[in-house]
C-alpha positions as CSV (number, residue, x, y, z in Angstrom):
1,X,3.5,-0.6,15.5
2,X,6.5,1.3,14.2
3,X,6.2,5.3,14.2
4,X,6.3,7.0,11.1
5,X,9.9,6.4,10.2
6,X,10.6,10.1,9.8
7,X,9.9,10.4,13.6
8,X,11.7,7.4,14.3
9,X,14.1,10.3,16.9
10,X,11.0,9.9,18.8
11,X,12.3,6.7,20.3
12,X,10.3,3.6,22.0
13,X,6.8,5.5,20.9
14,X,3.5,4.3,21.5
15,X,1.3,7.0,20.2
16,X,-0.4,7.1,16.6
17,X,-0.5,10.7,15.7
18,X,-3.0,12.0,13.5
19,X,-3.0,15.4,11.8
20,X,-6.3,16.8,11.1
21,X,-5.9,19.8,8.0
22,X,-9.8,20.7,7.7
23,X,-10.9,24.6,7.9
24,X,-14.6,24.1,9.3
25,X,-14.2,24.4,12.7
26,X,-17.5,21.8,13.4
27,X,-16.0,19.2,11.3
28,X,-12.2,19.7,12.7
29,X,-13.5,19.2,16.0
30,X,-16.0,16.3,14.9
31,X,-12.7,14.6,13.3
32,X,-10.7,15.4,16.2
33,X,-13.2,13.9,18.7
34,X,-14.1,11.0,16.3
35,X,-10.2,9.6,15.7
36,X,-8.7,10.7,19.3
37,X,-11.4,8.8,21.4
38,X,-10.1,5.2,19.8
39,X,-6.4,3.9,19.5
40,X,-6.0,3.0,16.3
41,X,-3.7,-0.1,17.1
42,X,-3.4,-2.3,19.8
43,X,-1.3,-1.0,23.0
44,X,-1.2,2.7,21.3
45,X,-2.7,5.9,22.3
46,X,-4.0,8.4,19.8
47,X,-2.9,11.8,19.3
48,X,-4.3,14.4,16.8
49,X,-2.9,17.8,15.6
50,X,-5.6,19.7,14.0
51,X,-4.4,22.9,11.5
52,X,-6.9,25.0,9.3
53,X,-4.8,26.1,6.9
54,X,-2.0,24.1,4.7
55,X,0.7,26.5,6.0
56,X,-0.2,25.6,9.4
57,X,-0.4,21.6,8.3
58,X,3.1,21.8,6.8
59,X,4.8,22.9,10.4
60,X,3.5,18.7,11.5
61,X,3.1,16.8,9.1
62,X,6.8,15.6,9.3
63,X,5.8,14.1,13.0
64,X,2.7,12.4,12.0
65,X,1.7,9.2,11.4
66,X,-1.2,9.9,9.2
67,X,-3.0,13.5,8.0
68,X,-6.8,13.3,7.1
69,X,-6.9,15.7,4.6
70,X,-9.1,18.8,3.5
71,X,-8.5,19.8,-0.3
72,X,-10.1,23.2,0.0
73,X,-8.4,24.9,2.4
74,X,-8.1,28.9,2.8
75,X,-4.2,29.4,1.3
76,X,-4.5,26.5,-1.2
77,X,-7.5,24.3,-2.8
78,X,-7.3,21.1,-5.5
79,X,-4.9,18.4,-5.9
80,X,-2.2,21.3,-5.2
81,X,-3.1,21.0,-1.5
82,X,-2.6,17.3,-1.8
83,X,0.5,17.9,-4.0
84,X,2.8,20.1,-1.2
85,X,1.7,17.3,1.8
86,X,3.1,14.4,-0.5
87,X,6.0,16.3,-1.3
88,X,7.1,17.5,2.0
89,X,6.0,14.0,3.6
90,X,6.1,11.5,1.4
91,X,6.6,8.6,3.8
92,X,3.4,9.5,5.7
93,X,-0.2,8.2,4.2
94,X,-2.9,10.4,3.4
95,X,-6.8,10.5,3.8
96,X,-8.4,12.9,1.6
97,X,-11.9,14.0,2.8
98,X,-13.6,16.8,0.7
99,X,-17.1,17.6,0.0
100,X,-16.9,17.4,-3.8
101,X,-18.8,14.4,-5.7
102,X,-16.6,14.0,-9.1
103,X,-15.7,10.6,-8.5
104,X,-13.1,11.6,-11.6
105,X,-11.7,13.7,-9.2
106,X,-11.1,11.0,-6.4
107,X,-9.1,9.1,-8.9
108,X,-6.9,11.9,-9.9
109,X,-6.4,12.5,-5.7
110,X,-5.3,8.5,-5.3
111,X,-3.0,8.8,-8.5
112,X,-1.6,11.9,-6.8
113,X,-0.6,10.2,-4.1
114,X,-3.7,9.9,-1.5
115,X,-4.4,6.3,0.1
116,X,-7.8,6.5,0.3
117,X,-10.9,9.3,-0.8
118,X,-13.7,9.6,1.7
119,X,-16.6,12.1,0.7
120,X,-18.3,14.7,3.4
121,X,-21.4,13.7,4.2
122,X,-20.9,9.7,2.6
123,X,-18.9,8.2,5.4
124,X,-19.7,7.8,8.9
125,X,-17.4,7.0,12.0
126,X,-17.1,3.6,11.8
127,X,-16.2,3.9,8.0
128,X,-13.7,7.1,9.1
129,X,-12.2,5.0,11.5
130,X,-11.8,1.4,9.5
131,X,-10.5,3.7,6.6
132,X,-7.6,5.2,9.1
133,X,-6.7,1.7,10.3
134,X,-6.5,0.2,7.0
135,X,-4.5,2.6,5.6
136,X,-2.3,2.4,8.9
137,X,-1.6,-1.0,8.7
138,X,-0.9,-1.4,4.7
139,X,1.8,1.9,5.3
140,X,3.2,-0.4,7.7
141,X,3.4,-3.3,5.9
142,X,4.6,-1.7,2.7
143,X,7.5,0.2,4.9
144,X,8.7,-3.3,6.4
145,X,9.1,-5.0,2.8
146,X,11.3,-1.9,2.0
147,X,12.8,-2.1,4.8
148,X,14.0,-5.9,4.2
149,X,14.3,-5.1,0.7
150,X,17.1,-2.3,1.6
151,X,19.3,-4.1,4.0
152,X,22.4,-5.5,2.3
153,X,21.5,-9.6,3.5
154,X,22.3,-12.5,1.5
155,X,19.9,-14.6,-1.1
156,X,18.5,-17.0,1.9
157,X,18.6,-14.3,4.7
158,X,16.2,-11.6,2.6
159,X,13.8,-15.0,1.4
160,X,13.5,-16.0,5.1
161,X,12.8,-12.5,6.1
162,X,10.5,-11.6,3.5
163,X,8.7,-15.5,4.0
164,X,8.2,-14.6,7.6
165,X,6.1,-11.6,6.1
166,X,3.9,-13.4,3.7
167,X,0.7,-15.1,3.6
168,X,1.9,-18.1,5.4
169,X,2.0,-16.2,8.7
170,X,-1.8,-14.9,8.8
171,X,-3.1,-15.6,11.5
172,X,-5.5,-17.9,12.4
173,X,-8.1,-15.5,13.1
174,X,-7.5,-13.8,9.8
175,X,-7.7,-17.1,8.3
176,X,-11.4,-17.7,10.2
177,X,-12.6,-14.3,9.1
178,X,-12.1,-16.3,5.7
179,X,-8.7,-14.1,4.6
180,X,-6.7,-17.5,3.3
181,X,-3.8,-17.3,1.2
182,X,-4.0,-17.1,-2.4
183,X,-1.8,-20.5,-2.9
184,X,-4.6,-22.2,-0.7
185,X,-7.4,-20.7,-2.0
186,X,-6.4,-20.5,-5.6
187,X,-3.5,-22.9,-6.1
188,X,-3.5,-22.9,-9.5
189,X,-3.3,-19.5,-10.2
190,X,-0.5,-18.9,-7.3
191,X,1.8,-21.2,-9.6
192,X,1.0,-19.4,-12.9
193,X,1.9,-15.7,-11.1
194,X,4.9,-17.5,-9.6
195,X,6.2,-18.3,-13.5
196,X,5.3,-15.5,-14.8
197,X,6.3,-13.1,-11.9
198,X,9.8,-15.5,-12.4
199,X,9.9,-15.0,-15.8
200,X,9.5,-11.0,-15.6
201,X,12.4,-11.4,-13.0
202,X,15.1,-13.3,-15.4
203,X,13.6,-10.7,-18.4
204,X,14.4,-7.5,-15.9
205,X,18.0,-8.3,-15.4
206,X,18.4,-8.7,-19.3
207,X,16.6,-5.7,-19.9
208,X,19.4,-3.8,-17.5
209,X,22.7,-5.7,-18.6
210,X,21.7,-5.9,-22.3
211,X,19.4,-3.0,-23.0
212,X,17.2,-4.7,-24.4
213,X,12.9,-4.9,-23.9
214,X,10.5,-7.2,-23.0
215,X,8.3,-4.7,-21.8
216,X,8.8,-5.6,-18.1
217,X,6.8,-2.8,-16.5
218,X,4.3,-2.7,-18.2
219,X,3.5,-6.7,-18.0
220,X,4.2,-6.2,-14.4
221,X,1.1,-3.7,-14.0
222,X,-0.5,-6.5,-15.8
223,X,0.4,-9.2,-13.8
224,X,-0.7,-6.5,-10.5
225,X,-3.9,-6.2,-12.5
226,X,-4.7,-10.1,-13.1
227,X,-4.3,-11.4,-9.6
228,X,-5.8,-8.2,-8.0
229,X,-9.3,-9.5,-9.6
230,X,-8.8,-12.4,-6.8
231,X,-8.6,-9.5,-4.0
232,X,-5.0,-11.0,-3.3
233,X,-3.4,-9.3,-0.3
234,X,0.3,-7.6,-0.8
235,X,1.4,-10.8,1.8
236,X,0.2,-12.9,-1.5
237,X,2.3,-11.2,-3.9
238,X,5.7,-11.6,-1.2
239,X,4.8,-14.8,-1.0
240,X,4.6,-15.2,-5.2
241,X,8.3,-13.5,-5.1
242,X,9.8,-15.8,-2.6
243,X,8.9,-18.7,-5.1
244,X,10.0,-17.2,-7.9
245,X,13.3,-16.7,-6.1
246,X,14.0,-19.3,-4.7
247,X,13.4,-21.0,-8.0
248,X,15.0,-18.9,-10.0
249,X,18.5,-18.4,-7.4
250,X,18.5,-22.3,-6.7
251,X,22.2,-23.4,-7.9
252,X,23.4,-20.7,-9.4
253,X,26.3,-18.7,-9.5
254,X,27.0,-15.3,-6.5
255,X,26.7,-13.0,-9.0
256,X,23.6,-14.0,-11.2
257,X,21.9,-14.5,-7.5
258,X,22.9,-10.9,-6.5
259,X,21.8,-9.8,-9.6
260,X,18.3,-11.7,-9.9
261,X,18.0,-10.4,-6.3
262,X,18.4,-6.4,-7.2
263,X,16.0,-6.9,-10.2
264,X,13.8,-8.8,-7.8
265,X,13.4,-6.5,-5.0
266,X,12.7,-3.8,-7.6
267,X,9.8,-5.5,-9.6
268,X,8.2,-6.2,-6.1
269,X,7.8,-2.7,-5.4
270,X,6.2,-2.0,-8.5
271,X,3.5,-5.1,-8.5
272,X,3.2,-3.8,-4.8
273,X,2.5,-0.5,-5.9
274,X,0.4,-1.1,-8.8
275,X,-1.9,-3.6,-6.1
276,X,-1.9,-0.8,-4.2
277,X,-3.7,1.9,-6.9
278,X,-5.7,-0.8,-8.0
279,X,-7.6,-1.1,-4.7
280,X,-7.6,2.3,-3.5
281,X,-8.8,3.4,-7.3
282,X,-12.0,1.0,-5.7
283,X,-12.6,3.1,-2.9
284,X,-14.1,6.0,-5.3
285,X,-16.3,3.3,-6.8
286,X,-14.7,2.8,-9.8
287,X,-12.3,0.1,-11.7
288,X,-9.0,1.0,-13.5
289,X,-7.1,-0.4,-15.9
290,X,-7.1,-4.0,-16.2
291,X,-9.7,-4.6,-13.4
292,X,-13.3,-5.6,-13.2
293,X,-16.1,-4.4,-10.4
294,X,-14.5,-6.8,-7.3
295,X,-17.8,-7.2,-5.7
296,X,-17.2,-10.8,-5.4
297,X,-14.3,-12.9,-6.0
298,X,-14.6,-15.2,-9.2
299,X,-14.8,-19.0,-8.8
300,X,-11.2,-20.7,-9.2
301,X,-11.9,-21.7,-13.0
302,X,-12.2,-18.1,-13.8
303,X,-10.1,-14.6,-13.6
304,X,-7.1,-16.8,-13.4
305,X,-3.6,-15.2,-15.0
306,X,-3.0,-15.7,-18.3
């Protein structure tokens, strides 16, 4: 597990640090015993920083690997609280957990910037901990698409990198635990997303060298939105932009591949990102957007892309 990358002086690391911001001495030190007793990934140790105060949480949070996060804290309270952490940190994930019950309120925190919004007195450890993990391990996959996505390799080199990080390479206990991918679960529908997600691709790079609008961004929260109501993993939508690409970049020229590549690299972090706030908007127990309750995924005649 790669350390937070703005720790990455820290060298060969094998510690998850946690930073615990919470004022109420009992439930600092319930938090604090609760996440240090477990490693949070396999071969690490846990470490947690607790502070009381935001001032005091703003002197670690840049050598952290995750904060669990107090909103109502004795020298700030509200989204502000949440507002200075993102700012100062934005690389590292937060868990907000406050006592108040406006679930309103835990959608403004995870548009904010929060990964996920646990309520005092509604969670208890094994959901604290399962929360922290999860969050954990999408941060970490998010960070090693960008990292592909920012080194300088060629067409094939970034596909074959960013292959080895899609669906394909689940595992087969994640397979048994009945996590398949979406182009064997839902084959169909993988090849619709891969034209469209193709199509919004070609449309991008037009968009940027002839100023013109096809509404890319928005149809790309759409797209997010659609295949998100088949609880498709971000491993699902890297492996619908390797297909597009390698369709779209078969035979053509350097230049239209560099260029299909850039706009490429950039409408994956959006669909990414807009997967992302679609889930977590489902942690507070309510749908967004485009989405539907995801109680249950639909049958494969139904919920398909349109």
């Amino acid at each position: 597990m790669p350390s937070n990358p703005q720790s990455s002086d820290r060298g060969p690391d094998r510690t998850v640090r946690v930073l615990v911001v919470e004022d109420d001495p009992h439930l600092s030190d319930y938090l604090s015993i609760e996440v240090g007793a477990r490693p949070l990934a396999d071969g690490f140790s846990t470490e947690v920083v607790a502070a009381a105060s935001l001032e005091a949480a703003l002197e670690h949070v840049d050598d952290v690997d995750l904060v669990l996060l107090d909103l109502e804290l004795p020298d700030s309270q509200g989204l502000d609280t949440l507002l200075r952490i993102v700012q100062t940190a934005p690389a590292v994930p937060v868990i907000v957990v406050t006592g108040t019950v406006d679930e309103e309120f835990g959608e403004m925190a995870l548009a904010a910037g929060a990964n996920e919004f646990l309520r005092k007195g509604d969670y208890d450890r094994d959901t604290l901990l399962r929360s922290i993990r999860h969050a954990l391990a999408r941060h970490r996959y998010f960070l090693s698409i960008i990292d592909v996505l920012a080194r300088r390799r060629t067409a094939e080199e970034q596909i074959a990198v960013l292959e080895s990080l899609g669906a394909g390479g689940t595992s087969v206990a994640a397979r048994s635990a009945g996590r398949s991918s979406l182009s064997e679960t839902f084959p169909d529908v993988f090849e619709t997303a891969r034209t469209q997600y193709g199509e919004l691709v070609a449309q991008y790079v037009e968009e940027r060298g002839l100023e013109v609008d096809y509404n890319v961004a928005s149809r790309a929260k759409a797209l997010a939105g659609d295949v998100a109501l088949l609880r498709v993993t971000p491993r699902d939508v890297v492996d619908v932009h390797v297909a597009a690409l390698r369709d779209l970049t078969d035979g053509v020229g350097r230049g239209r591949v560099r260029a299909l590549m850039d706009a490429g690299q950039i409408l994956l972090v959006q669909v990414l990102g807009h997967l992302a706030s679609y889930y977590r908007a489902q942690a507070v127990g309510r749908a967004v957007g485009l989405l539907t309750p995801l109680e249950q995924p639909p049958p494969p005649d139904e919920g398909r892309p349109s």
